[in-house]
TORLO-439060 format. One line per field, with one value per residue (C-alpha): residue in one letter; x negated, y negated, z. Coordinates in nm, 2 decimals. Layout:
N
res <- (A; ...) $
x <- (X; ...) $
y <- (Y; ...) $
z <- (Z; ...) $
END
This chain:
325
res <- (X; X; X; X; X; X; X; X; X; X; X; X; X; X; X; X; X; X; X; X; X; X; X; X; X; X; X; X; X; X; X; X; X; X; X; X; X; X; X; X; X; X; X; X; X; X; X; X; X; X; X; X; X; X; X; X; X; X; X; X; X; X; X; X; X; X; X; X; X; X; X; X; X; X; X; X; X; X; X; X; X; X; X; X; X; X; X; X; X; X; X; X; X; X; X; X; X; X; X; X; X; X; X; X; X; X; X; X; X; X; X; X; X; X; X; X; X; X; X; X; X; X; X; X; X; X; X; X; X; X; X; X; X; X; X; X; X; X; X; X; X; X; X; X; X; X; X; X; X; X; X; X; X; X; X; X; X; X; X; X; X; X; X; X; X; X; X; X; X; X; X; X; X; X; X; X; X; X; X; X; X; X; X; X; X; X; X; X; X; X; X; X; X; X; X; X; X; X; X; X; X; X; X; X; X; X; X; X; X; X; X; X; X; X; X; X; X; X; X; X; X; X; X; X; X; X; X; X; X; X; X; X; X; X; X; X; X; X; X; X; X; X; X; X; X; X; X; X; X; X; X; X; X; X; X; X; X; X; X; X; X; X; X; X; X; X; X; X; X; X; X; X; X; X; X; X; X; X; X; X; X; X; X; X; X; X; X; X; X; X; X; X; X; X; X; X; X; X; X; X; X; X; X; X; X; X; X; X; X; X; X; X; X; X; X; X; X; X; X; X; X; X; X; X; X) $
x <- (-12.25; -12.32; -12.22; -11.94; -11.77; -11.78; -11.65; -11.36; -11.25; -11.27; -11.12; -10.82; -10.75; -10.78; -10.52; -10.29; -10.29; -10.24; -9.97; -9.82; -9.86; -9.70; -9.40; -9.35; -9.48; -9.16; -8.93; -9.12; -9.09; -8.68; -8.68; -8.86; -8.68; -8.36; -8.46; -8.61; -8.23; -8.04; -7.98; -8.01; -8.25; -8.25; -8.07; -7.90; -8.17; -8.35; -8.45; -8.43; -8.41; -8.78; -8.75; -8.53; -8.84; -8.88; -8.49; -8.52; -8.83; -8.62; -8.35; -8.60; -8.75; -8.39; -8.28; -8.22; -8.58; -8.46; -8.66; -8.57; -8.52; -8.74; -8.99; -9.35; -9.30; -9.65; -9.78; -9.42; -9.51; -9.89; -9.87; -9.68; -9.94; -10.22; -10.06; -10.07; -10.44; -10.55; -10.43; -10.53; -10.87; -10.97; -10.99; -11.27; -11.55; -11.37; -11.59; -11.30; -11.57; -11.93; -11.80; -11.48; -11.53; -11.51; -11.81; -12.04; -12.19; -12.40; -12.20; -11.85; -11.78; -11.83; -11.58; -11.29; -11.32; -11.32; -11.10; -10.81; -10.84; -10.74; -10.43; -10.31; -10.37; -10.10; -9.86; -9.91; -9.84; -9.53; -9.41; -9.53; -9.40; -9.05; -8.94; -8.76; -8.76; -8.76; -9.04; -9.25; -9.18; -9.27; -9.56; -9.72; -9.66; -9.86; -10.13; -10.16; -10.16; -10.40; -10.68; -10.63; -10.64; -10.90; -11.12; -11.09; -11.05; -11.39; -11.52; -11.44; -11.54; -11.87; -11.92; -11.96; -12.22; -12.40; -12.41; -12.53; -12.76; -12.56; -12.28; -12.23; -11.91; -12.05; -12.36; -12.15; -11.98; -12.30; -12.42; -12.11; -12.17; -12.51; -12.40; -12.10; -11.88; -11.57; -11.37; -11.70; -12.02; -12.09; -11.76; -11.75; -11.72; -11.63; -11.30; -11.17; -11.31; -11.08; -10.75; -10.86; -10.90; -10.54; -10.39; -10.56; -10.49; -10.09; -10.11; -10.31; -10.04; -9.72; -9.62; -9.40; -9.43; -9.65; -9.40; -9.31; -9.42; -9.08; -8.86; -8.54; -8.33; -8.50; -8.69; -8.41; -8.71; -8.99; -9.17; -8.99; -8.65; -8.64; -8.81; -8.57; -8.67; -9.02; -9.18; -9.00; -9.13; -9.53; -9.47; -9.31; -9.61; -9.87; -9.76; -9.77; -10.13; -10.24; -10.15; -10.26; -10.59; -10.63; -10.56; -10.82; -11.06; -11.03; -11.10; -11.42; -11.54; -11.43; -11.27; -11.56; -11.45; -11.48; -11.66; -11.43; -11.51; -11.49; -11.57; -11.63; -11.43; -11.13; -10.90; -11.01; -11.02; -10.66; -10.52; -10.69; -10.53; -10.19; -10.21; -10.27; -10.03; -9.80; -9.89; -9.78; -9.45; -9.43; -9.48; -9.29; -8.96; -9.02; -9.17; -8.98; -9.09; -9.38; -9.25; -9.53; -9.65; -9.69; -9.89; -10.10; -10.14; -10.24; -10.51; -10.70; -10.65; -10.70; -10.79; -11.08; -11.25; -11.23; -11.42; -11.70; -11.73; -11.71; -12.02; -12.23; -12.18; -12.30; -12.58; -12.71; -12.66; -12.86; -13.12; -13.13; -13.05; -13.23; -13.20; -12.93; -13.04) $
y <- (-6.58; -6.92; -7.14; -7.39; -7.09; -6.88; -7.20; -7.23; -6.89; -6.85; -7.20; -7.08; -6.78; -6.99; -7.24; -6.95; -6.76; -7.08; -7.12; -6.79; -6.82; -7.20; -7.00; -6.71; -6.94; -7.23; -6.89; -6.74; -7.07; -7.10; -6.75; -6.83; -7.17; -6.93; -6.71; -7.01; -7.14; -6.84; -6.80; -6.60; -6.83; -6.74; -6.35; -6.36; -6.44; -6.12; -5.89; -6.07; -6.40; -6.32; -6.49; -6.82; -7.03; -6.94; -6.98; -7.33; -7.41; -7.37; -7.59; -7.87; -7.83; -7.87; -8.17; -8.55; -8.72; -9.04; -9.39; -9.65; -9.99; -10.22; -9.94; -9.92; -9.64; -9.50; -9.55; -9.37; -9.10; -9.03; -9.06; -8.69; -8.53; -8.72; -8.58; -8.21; -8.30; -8.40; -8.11; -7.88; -8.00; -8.00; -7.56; -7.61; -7.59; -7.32; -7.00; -6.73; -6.48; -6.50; -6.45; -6.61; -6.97; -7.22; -7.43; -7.43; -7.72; -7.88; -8.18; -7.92; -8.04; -8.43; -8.30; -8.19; -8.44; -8.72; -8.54; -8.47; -8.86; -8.97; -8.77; -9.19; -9.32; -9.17; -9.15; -9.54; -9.56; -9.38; -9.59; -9.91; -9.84; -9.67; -10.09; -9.93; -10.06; -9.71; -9.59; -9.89; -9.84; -9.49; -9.54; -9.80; -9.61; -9.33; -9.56; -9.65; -9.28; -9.13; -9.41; -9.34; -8.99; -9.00; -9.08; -8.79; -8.55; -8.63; -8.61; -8.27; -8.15; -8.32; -8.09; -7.73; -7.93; -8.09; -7.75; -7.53; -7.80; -7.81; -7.94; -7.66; -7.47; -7.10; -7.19; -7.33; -6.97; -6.76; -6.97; -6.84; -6.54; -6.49; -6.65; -6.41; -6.68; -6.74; -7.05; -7.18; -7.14; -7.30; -7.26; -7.60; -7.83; -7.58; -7.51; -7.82; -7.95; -7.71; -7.82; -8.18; -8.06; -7.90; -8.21; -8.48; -8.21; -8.21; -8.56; -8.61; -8.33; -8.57; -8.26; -8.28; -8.39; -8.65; -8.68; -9.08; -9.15; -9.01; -8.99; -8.89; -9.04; -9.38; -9.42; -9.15; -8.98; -9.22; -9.24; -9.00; -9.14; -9.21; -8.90; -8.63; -8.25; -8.19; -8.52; -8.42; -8.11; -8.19; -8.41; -8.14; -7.86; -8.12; -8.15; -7.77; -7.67; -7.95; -7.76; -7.41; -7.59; -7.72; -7.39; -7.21; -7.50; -7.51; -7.13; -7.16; -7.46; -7.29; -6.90; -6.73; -6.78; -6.39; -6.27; -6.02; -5.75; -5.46; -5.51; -5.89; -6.00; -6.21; -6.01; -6.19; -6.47; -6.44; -6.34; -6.62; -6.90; -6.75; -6.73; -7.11; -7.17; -7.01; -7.18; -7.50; -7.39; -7.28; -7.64; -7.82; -7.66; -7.63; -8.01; -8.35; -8.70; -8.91; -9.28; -9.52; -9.66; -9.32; -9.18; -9.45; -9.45; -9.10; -9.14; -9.41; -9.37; -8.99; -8.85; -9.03; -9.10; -8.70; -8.70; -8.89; -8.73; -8.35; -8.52; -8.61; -8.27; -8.14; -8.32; -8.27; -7.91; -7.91; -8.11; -7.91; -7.61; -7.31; -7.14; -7.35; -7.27) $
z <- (7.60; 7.52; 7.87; 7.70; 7.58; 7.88; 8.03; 7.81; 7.84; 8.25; 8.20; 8.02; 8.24; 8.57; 8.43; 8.35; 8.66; 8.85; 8.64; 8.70; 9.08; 9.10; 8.92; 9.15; 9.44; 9.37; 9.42; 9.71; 9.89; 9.81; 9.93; 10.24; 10.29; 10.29; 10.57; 10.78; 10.74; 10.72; 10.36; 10.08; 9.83; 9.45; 9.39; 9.00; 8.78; 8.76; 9.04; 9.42; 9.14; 9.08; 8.72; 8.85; 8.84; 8.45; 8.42; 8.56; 8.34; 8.03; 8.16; 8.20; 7.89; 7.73; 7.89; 7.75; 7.76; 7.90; 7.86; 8.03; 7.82; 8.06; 8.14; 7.99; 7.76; 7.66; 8.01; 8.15; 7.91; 8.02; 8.35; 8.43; 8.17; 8.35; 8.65; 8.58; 8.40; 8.74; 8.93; 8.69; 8.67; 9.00; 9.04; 8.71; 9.01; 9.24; 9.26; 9.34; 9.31; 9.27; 8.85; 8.85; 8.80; 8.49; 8.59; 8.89; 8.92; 9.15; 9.28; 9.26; 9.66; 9.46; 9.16; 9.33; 9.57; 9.26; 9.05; 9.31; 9.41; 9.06; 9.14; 9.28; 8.94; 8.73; 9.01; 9.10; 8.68; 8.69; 8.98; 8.81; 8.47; 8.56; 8.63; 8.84; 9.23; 9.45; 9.21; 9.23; 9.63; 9.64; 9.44; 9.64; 9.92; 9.73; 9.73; 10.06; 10.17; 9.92; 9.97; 10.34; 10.37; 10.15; 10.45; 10.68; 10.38; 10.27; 10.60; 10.67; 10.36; 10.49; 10.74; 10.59; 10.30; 10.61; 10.76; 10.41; 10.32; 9.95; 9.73; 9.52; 9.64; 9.53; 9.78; 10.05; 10.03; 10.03; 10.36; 10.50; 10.43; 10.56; 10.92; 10.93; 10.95; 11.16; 11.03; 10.89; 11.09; 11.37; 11.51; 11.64; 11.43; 11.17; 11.27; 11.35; 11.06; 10.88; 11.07; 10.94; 10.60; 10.54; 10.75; 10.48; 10.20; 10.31; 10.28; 9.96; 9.79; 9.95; 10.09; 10.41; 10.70; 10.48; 10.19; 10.21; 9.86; 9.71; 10.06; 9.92; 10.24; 10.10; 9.77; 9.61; 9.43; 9.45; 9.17; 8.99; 9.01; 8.64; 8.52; 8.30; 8.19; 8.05; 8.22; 8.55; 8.54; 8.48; 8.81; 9.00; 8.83; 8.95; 9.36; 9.35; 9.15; 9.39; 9.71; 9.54; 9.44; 9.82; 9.92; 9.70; 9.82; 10.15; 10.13; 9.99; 10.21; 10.54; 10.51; 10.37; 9.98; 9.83; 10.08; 10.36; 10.62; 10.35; 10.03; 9.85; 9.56; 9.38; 9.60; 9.93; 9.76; 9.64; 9.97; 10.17; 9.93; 9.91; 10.26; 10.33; 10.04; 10.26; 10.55; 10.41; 10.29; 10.66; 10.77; 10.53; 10.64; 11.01; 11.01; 10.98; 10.82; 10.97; 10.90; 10.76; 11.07; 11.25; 10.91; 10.90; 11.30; 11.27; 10.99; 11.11; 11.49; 11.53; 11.22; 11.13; 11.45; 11.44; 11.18; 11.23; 11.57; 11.37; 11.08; 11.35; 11.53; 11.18; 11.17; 11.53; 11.45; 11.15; 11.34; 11.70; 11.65; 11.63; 11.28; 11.15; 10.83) $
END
């Protein structure tokens, strides 16, 4: 099959099936939300409210698209679909099997790593264009947090391509899988490179307890304050394919990818992204809200010292120790 087509089609299927699981994963986290805080969650639309997510979609989709007079409107108007573009575009180099994946290319750690960062650009827009002061606010603020968790996200991603030798996401799973890996092989700095991944990952997806861009208690919405149905919705799609696309990521880099300790395939894959997907739904309700000084206090005092200290560990590993390779 000739390789743009094969990349179109894997390409459509990934998109749907992330998608499908952003869907049922909005009503699994209401659901778990519920039960962290002794409540029942979604239960009329559908079975256990298993189709309220596709309930609330058509709502959004049938709601007043609202422009503001002052606001910019083309830019107002591409900056949700460059949102969701963004997301979406990042999972195009995620292997979830060794045959699952839209594109492998060589630089994939370099793609996702670009294509997630551009993730600032239309959210700065919609803040900027909105005219509105909380959006402008919140997406400043946005700003300020991507560019600097930027830093140690790249630099634990560094680690498991110092320690396979490439950038190309499929091999950085096989090296796991040769050195039977635990977290990502070595150990140290493989597993704490991983904590430092899914911290700058939390923070690059404004999810809580790094959500300051669009602080409800202050910005109202952030950058979304003047948002209605559809264009609302693309902003709220984007925050959650960019956590799902962490996930998937940070499963590959660190967790082995497909490979598990019966047989390798999408389902390991599958259940080691949902998992961490999970995870975060687990922090953003047990967590509360850094305030600006303590986010930025904790990226560039901890954070990134961390890892540069977790890189150079890499390296001396690479260089001293006996079959790193």
């Amino acid at each position: 099959m000739n390789a743009l087509v094969h990349g179109a089609l894997y390409g459509v299927v990934i998109v749907l099936c992330l998608l499908t699981t952003v869907a049922f994963g909005v009503w699994f986290e209401r659901k778990f939300a519920g039960r962290m805080q002794s409540r029942l969650g979604p239960t009329r639309v559908g079975p256990y409210g298993l189709l309220q997510s596709f309930a609330d979609i058509i709502k959004l989709l049938q709601k007043e698209d609202i422009i503001p007079a002052d606001a910019d409107g083309s830019l107002f108007t591409l900056a949700p679909v460059l949102a969701a573009l963004c997301a979406l575009g990042a999972a195009a180099v995620v292997p979830f099997s060794p045959t699952v994946i839209a594109s492998d290319l060589d630089i994939g750690v370099v793609w996702v790593l670009a294509v997630g960062g551009l993730m600032v650009i239309p959210t700065f827009a919609a803040g900027w264009s909105s005219n509105n002061k909380f959006a402008l606010l919140g997406g400043m603020r946005a700003v300020a947090q991507s560019v600097s968790y930027g830093v140690p996200l790249v630099l634990a991603v560094l680690v498991p391509v110092i320690l396979s030798g490439t950038m190309r996401i499929s091999g950085i799973v096989a090296w796991q899988t040769s050195h039977h890996w635990v977290a990502v092989w070595p150990v140290i700095p493989g597993l704490p490179a991983f904590g430092l991944y899914m911290l700058a990952m939390l923070a690059e997806s404004n999810r809580i307890p790094f959500d300051i861009p669009e602080a409800e208690s202050e910005l109202v919405a952030g950058v979304t304050t003047e948002y209605t149905g559809a264009k609302f919705s693309l902003f709220y799609l984007s925050e959650y394919v960019h956590t799902l696309v962490g996930s998937a990521v940070a499963s590959a880099l660190f967790l082995g990818g497909w490979d598990g300790p019966f047989a390798p395939g999408l389902h390991w894959m599958a259940l080691k992204t949902l998992t961490l997907f999970a995870l975060v739904y687990w922090v953003r309700w047990s967590l509360l809200r850094f305030r600006s000084d303590q986010l930025m206090d904790l990226c560039w005092r901890r954070l990134t010292p961390l890892g540069v200290a977790l890189v150079l560990a890499s390296a001396a590993w690479v260089q001293f120790a006996p079959g790193a390779h």
